[in-house]
CHARMM-style PDB file with segment names, atoms N, HN, CA, C and O in Angstrom:
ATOM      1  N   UNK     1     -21.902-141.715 164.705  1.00  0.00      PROA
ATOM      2  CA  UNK     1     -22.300-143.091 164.998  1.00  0.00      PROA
ATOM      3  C   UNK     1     -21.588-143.641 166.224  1.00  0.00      PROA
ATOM      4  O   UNK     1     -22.145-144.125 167.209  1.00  0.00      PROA
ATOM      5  N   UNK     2     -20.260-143.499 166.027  1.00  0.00      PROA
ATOM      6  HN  UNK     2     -19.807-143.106 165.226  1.00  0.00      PROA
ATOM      7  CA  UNK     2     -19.364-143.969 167.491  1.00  0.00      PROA
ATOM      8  C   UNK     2     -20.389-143.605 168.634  1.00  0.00      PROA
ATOM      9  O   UNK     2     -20.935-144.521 169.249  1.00  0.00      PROA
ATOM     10  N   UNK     3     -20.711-142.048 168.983  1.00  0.00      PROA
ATOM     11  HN  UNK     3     -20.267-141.304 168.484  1.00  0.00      PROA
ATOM     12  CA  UNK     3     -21.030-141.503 170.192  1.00  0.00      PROA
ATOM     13  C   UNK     3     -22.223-141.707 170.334  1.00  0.00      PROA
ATOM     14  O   UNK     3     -22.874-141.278 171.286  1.00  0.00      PROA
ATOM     15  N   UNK     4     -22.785-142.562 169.174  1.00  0.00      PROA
ATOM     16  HN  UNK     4     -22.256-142.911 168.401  1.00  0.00      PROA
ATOM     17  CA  UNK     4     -24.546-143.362 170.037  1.00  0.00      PROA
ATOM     18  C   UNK     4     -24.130-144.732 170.897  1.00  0.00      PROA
ATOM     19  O   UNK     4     -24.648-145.131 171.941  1.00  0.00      PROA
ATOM     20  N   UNK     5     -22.806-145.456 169.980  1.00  0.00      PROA
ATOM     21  HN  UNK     5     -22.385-145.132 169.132  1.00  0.00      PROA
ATOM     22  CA  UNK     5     -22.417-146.752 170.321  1.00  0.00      PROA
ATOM     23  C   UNK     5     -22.406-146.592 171.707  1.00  0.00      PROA
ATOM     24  O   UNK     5     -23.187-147.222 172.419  1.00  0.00      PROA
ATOM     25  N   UNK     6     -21.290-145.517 172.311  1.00  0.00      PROA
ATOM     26  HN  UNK     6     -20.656-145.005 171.732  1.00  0.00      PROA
ATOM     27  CA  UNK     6     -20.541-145.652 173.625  1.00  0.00      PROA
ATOM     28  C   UNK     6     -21.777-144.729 174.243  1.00  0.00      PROA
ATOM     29  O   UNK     6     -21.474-144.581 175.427  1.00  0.00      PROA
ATOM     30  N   UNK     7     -22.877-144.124 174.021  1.00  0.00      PROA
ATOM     31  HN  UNK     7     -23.123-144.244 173.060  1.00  0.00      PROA
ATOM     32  CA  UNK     7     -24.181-144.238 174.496  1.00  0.00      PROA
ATOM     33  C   UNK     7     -24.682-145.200 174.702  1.00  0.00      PROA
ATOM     34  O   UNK     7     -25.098-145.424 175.838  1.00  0.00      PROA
ATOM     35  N   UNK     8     -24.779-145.813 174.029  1.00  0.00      PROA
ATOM     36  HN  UNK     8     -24.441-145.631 173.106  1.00  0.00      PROA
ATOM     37  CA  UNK     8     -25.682-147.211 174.630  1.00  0.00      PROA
ATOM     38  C   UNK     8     -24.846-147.914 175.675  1.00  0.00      PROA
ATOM     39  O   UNK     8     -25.270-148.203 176.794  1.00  0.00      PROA
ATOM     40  N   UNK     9     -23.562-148.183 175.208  1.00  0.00      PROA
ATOM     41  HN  UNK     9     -23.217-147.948 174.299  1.00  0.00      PROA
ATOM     42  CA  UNK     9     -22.963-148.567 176.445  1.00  0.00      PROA
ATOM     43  C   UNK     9     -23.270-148.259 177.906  1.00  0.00      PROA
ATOM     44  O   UNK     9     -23.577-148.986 178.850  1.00  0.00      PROA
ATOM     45  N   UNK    10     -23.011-146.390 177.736  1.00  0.00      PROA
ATOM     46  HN  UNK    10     -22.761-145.799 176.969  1.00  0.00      PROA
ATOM     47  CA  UNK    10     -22.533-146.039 178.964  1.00  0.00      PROA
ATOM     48  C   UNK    10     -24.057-146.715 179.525  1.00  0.00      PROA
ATOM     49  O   UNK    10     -24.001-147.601 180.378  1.00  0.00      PROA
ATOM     50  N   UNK    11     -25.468-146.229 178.979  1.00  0.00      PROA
ATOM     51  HN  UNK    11     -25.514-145.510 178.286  1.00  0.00      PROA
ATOM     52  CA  UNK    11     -26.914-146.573 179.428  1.00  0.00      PROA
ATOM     53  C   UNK    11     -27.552-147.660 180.246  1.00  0.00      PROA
ATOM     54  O   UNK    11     -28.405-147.684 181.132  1.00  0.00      PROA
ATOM     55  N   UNK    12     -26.248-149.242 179.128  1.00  0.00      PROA
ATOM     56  HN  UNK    12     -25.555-149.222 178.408  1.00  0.00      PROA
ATOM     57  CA  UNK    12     -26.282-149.989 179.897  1.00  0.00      PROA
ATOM     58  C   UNK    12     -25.676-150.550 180.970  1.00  0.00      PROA
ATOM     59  O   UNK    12     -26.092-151.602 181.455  1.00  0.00      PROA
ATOM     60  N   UNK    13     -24.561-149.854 181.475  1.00  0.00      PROA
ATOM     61  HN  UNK    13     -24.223-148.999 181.081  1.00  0.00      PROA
ATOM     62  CA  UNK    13     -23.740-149.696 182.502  1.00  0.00      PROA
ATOM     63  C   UNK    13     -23.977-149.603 183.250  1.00  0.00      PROA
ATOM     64  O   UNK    13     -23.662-150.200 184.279  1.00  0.00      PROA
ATOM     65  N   UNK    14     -24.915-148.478 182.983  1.00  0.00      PROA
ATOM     66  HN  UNK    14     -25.171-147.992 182.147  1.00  0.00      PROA
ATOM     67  CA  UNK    14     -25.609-147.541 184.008  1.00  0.00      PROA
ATOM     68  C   UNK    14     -26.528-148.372 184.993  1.00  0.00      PROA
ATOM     69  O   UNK    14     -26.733-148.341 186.206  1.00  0.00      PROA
ATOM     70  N   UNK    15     -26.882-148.951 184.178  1.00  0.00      PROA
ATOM     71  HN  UNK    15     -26.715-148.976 183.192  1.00  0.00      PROA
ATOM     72  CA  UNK    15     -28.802-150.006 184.495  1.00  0.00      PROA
ATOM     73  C   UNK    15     -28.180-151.339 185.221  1.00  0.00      PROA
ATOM     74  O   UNK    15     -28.834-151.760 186.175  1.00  0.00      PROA
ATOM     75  N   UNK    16     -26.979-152.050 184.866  1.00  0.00      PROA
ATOM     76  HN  UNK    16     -26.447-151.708 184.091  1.00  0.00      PROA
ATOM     77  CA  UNK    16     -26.630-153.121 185.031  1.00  0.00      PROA
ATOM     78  C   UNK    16     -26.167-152.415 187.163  1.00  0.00      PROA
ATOM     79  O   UNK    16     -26.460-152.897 188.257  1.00  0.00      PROA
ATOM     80  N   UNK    17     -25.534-151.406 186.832  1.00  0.00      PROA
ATOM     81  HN  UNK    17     -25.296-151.015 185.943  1.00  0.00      PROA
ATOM     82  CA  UNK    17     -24.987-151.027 188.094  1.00  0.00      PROA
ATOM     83  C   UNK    17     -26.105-150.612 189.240  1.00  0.00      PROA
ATOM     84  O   UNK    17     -25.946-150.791 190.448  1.00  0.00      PROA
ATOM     85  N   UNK    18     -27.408-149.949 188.544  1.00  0.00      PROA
ATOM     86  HN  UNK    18     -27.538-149.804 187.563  1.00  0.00      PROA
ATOM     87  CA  UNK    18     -28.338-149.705 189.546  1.00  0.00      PROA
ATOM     88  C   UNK    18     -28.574-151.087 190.058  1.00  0.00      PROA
ATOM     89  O   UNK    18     -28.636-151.351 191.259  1.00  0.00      PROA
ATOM     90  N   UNK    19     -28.684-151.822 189.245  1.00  0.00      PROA
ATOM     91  HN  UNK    19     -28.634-151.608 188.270  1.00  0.00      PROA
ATOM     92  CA  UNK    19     -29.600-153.335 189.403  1.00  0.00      PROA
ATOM     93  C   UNK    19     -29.051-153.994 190.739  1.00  0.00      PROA
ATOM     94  O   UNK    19     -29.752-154.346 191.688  1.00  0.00      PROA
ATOM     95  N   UNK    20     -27.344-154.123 190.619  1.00  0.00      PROA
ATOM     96  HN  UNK    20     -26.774-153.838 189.848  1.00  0.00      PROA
ATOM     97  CA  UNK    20     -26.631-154.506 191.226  1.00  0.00      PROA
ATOM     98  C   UNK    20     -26.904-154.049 192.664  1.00  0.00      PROA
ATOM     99  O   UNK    20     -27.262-154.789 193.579  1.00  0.00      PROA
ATOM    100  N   UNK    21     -26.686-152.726 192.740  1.00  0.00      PROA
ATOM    101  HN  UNK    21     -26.395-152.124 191.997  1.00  0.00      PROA
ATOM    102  CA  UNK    21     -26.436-151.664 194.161  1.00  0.00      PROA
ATOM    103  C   UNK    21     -28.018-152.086 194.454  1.00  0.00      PROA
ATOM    104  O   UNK    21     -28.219-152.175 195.665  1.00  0.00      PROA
ATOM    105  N   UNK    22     -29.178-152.364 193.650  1.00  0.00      PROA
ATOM    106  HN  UNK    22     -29.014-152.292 192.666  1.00  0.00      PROA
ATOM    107  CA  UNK    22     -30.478-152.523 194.250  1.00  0.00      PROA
ATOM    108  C   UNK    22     -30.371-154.028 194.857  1.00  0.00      PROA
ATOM    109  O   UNK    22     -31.217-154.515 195.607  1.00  0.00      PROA
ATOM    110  N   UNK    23     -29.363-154.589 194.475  1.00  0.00      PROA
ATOM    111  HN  UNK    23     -28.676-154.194 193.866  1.00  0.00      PROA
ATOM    112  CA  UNK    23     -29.494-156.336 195.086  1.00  0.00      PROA
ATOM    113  C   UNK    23     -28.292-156.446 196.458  1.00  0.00      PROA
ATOM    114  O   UNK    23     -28.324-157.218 197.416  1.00  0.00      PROA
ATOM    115  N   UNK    24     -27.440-155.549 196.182  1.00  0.00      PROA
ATOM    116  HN  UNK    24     -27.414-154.922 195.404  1.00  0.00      PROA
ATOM    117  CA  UNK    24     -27.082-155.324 197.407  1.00  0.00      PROA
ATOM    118  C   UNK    24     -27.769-154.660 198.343  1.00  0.00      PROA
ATOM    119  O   UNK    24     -27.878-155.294 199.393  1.00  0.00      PROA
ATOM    120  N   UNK    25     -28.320-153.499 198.326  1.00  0.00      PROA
ATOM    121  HN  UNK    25     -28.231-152.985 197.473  1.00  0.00      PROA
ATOM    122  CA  UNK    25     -29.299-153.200 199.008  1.00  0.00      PROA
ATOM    123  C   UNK    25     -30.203-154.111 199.879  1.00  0.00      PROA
ATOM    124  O   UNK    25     -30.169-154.157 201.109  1.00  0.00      PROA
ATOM    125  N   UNK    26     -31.104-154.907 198.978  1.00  0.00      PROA
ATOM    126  HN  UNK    26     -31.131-154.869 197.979  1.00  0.00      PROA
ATOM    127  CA  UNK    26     -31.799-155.915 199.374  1.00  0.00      PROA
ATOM    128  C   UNK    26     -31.666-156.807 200.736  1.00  0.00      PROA
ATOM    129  O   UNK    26     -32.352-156.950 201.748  1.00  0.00      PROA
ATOM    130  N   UNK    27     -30.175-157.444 200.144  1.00  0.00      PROA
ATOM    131  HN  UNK    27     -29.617-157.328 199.322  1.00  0.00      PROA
ATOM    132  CA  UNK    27     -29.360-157.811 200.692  1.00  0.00      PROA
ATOM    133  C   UNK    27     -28.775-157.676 202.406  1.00  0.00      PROA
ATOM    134  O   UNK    27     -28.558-158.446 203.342  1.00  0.00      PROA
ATOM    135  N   UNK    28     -28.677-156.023 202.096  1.00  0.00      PROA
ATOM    136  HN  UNK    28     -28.854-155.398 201.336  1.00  0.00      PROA
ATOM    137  CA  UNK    28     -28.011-155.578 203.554  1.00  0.00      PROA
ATOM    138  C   UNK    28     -29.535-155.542 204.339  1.00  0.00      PROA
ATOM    139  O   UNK    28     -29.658-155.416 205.558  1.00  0.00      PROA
ATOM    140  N   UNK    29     -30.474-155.657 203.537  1.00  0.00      PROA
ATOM    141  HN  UNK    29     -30.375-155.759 202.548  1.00  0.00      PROA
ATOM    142  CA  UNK    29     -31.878-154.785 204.648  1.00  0.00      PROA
ATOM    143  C   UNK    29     -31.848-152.929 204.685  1.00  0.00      PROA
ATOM    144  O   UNK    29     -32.350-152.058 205.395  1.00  0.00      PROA
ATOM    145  N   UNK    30     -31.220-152.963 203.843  1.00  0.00      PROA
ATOM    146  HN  UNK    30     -30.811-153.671 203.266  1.00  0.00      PROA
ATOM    147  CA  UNK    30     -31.364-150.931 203.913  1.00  0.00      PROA
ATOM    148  C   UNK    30     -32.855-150.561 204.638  1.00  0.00      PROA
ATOM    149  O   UNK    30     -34.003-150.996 204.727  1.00  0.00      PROA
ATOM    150  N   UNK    31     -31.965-149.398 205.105  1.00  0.00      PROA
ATOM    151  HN  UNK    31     -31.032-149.045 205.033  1.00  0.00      PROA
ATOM    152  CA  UNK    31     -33.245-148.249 205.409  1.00  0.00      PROA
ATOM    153  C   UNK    31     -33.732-147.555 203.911  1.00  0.00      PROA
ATOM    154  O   UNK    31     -34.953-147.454 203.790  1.00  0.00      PROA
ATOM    155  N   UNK    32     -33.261-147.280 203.261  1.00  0.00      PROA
ATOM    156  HN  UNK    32     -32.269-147.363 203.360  1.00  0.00      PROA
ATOM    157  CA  UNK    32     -33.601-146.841 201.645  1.00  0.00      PROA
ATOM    158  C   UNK    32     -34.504-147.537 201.331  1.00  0.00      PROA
ATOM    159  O   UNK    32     -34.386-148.525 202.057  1.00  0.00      PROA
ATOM    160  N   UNK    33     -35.712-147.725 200.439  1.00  0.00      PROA
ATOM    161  HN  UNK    33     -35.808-146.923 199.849  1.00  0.00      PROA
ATOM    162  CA  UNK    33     -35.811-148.580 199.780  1.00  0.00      PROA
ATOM    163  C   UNK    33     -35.467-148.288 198.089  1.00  0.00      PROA
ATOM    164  O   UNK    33     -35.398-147.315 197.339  1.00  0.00      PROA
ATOM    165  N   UNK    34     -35.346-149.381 198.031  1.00  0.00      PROA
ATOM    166  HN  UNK    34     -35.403-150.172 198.640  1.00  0.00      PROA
ATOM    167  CA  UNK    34     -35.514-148.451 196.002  1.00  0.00      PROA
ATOM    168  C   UNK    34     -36.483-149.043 195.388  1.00  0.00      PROA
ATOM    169  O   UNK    34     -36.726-150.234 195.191  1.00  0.00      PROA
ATOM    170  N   UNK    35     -37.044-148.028 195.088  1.00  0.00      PROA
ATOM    171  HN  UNK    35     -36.846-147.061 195.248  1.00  0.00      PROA
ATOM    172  CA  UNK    35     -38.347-148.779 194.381  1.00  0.00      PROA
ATOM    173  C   UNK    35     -38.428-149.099 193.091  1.00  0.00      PROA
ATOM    174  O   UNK    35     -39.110-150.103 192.891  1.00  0.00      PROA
ATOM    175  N   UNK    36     -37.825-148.438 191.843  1.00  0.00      PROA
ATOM    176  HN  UNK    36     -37.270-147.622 192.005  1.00  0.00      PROA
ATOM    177  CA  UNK    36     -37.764-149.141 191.107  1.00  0.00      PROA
ATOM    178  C   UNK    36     -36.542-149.651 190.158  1.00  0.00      PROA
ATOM    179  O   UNK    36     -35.910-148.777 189.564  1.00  0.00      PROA
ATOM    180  N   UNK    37     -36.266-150.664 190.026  1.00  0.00      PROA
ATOM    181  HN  UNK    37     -36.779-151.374 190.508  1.00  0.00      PROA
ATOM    182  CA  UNK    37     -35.302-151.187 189.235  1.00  0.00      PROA
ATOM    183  C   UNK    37     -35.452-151.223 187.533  1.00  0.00      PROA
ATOM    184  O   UNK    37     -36.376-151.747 186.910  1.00  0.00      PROA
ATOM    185  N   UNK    38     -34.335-150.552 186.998  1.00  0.00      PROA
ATOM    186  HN  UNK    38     -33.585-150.127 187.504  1.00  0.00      PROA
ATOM    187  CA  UNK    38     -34.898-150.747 185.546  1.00  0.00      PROA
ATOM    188  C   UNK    38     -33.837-151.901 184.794  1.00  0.00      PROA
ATOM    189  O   UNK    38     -32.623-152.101 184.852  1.00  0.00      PROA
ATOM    190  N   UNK    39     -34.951-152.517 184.083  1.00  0.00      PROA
ATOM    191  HN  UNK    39     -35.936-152.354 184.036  1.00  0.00      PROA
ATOM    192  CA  UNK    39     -34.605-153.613 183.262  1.00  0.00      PROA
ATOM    193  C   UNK    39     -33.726-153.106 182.085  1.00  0.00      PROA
ATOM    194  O   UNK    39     -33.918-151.984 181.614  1.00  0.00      PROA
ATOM    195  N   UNK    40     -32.926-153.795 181.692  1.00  0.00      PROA
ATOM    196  HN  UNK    40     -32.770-154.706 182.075  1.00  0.00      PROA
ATOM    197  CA  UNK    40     -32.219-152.825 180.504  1.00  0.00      PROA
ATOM    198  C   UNK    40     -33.029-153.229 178.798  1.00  0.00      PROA
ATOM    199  O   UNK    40     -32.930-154.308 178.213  1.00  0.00      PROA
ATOM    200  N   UNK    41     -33.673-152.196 178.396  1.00  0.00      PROA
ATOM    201  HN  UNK    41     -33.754-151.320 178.871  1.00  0.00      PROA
ATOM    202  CA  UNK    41     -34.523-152.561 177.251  1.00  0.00      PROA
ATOM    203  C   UNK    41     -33.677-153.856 176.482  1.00  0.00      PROA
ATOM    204  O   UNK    41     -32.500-154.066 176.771  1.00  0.00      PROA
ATOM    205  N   UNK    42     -34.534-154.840 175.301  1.00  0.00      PROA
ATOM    206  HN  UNK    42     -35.491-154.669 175.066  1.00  0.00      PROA
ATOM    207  CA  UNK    42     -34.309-155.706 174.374  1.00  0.00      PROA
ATOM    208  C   UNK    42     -33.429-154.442 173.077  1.00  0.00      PROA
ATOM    209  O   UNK    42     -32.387-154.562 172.433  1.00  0.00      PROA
ATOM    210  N   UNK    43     -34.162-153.638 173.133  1.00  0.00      PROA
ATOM    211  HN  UNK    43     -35.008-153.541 173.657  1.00  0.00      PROA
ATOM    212  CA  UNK    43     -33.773-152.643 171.850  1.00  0.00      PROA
ATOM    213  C   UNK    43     -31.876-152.260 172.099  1.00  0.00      PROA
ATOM    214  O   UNK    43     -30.888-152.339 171.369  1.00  0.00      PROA
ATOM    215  N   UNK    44     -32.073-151.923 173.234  1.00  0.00      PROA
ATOM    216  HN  UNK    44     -32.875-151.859 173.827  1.00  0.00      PROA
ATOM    217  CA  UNK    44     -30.763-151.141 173.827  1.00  0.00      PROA
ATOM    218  C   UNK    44     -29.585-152.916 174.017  1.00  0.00      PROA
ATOM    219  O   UNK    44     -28.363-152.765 174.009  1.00  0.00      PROA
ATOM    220  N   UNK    45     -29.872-153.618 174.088  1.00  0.00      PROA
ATOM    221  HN  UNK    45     -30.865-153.741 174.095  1.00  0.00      PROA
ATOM    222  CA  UNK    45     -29.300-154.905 174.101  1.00  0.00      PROA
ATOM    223  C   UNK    45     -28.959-155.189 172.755  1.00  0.00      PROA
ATOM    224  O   UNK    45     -27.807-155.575 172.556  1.00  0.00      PROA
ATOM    225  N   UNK    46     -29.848-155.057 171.644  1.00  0.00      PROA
ATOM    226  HN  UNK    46     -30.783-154.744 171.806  1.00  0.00      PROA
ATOM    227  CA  UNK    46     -29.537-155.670 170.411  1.00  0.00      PROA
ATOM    228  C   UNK    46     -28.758-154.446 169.774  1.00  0.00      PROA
ATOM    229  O   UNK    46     -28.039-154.589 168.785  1.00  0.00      PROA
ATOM    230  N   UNK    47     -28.926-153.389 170.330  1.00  0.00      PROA
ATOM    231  HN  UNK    47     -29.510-153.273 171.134  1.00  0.00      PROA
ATOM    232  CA  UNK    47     -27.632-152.071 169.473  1.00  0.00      PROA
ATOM    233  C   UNK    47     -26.380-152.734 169.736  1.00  0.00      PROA
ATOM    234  O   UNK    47     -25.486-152.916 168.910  1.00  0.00      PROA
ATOM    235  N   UNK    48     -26.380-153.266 171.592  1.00  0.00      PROA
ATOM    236  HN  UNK    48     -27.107-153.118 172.263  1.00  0.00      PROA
ATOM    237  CA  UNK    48     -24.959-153.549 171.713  1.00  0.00      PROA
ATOM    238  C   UNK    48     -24.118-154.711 171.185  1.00  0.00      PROA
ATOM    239  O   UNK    48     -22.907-154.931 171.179  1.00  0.00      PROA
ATOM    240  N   UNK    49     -25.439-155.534 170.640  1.00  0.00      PROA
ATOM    241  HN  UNK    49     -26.423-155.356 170.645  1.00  0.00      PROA
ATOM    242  CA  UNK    49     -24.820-156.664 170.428  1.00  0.00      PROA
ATOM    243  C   UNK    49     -24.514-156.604 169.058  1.00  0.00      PROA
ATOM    244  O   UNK    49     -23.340-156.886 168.819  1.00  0.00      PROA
ATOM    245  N   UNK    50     -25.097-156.369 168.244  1.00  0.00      PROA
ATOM    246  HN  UNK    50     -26.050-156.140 168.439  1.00  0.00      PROA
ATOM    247  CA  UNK    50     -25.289-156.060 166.596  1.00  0.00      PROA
ATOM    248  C   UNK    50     -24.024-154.847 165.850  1.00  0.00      PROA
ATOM    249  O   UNK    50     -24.177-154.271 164.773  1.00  0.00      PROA
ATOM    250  N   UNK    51     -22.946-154.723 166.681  1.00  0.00      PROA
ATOM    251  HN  UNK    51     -22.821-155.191 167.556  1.00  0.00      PROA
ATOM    252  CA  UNK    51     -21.777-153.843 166.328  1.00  0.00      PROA
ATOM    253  C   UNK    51     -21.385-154.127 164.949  1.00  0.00      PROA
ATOM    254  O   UNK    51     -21.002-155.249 164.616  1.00  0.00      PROA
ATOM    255  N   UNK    52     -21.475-153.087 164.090  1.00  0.00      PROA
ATOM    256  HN  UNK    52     -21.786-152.176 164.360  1.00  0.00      PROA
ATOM    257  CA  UNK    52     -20.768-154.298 162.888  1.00  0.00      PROA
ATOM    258  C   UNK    52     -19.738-152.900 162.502  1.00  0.00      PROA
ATOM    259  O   UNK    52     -19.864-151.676 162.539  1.00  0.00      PROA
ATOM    260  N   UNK    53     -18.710-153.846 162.134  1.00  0.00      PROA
ATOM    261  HN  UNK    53     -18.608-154.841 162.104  1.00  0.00      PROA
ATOM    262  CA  UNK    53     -17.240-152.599 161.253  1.00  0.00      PROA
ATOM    263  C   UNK    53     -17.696-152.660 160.101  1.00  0.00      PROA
ATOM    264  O   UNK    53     -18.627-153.305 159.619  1.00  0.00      PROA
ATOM    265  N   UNK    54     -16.535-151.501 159.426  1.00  0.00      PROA
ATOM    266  HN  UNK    54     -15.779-150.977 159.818  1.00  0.00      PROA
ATOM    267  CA  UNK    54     -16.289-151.756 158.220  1.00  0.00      PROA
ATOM    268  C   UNK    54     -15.405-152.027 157.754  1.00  0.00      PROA
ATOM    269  O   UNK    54     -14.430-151.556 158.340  1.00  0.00      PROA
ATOM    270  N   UNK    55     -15.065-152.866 156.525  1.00  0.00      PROA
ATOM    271  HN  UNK    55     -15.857-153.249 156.049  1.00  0.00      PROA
ATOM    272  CA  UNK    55     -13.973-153.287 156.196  1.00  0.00      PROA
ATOM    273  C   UNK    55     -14.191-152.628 154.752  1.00  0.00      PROA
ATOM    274  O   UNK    55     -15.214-152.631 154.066  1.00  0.00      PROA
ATOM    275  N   UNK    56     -13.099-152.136 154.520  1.00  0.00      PROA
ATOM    276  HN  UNK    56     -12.269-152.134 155.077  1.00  0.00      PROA
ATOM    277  CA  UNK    56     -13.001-151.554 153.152  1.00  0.00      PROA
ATOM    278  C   UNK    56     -11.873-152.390 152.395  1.00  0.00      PROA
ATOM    279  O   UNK    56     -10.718-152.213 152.781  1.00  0.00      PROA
ATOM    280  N   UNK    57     -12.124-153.360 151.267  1.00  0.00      PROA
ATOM    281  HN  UNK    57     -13.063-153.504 150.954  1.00  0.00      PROA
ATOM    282  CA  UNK    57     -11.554-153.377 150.139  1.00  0.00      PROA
ATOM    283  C   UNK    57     -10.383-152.959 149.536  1.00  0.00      PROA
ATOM    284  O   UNK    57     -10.517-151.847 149.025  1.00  0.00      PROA
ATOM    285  N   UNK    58      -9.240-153.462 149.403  1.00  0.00      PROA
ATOM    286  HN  UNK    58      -9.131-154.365 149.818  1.00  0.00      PROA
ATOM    287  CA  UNK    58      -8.092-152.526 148.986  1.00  0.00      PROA
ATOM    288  C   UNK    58      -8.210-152.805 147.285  1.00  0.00      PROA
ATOM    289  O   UNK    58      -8.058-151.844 146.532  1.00  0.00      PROA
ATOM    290  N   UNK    59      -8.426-153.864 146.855  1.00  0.00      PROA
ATOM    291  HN  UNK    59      -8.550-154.645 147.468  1.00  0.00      PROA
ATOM    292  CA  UNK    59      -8.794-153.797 145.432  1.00  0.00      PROA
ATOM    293  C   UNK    59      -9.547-152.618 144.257  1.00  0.00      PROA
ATOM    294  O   UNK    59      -9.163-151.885 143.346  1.00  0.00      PROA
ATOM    295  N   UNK    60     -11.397-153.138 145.238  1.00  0.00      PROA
ATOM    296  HN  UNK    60     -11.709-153.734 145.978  1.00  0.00      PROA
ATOM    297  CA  UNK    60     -12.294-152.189 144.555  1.00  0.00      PROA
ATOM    298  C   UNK    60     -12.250-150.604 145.601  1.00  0.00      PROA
ATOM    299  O   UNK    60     -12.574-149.455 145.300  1.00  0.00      PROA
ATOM    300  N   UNK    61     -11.743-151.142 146.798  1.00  0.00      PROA
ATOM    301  HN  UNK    61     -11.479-152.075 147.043  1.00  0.00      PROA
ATOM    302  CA  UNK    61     -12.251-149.644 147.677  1.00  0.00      PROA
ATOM    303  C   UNK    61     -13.551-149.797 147.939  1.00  0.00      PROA
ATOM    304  O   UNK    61     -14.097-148.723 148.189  1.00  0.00      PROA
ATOM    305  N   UNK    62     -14.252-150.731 147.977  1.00  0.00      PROA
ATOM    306  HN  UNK    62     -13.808-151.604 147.774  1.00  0.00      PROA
ATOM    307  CA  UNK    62     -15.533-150.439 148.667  1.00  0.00      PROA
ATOM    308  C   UNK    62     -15.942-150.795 149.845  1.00  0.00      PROA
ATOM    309  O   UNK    62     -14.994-151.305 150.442  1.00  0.00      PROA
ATOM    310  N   UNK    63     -16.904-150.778 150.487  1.00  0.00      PROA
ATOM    311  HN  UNK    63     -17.674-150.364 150.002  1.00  0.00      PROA
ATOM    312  CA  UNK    63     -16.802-150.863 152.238  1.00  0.00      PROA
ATOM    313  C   UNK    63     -17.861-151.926 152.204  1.00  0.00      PROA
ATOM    314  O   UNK    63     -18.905-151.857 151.556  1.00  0.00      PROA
ATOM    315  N   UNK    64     -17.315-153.339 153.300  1.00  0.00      PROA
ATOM    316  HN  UNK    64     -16.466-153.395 153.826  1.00  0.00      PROA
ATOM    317  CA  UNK    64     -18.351-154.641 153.370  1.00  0.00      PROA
ATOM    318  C   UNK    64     -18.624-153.823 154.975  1.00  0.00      PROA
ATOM    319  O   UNK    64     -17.827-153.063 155.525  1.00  0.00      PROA
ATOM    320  N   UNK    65     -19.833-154.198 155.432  1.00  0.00      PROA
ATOM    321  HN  UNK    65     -20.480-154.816 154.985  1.00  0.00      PROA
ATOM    322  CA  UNK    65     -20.321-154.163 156.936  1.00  0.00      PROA
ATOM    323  C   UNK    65     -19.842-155.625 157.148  1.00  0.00      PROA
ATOM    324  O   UNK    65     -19.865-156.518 156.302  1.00  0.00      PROA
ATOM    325  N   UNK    66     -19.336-155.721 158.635  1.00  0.00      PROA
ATOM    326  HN  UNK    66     -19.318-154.995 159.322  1.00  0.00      PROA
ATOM    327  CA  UNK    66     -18.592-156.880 159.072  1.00  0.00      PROA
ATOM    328  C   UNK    66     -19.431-157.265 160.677  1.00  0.00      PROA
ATOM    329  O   UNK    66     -19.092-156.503 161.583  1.00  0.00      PROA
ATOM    330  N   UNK    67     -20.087-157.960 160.922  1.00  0.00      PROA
ATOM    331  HN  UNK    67     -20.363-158.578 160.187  1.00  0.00      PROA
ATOM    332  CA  UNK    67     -20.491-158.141 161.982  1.00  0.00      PROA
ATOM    333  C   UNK    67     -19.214-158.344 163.307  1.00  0.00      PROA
ATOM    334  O   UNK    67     -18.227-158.848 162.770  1.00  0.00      PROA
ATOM    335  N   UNK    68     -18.998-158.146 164.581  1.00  0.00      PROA
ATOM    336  HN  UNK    68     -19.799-157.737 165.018  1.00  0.00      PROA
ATOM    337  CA  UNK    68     -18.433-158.425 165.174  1.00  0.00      PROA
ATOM    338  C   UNK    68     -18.542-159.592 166.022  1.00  0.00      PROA
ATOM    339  OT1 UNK    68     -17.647-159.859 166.824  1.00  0.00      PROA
TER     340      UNK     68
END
């Protein structure tokens, strides 16, 4: 589970940084163009936002999901 989390991360990292280097681009007037910019999906947004722990119980021992 961790190594989908810090997947999605890295994914949206990734997308936030093209976006960027495409607005600098813009910006300078490049000879490049880039043609397409990707939006970072709603789906891939709500993984990152929706993190939840677990908290385990020292009483019963059982595990609550904890939103972050």
């Amino acid at each position: 589970k961790k190594a989908a989390k810090k997947t999605v991360k890295k994914t949206v990292a990734k997308r936030t940084a093209a976006k960027s280097t495409a607005k600098k681009a813009t910006k300078k007037k490049a000879k490049k163009t880039i043609t397409r910019v990707t939006t970072v999906p709603s789906k891939v947004k709500k993984a990152a936002r929706s993190k939840t722990t677990k908290k385990v119980s020292k009483r019963t021992g059982s595990a609550t999901r904890k939103r972050k």
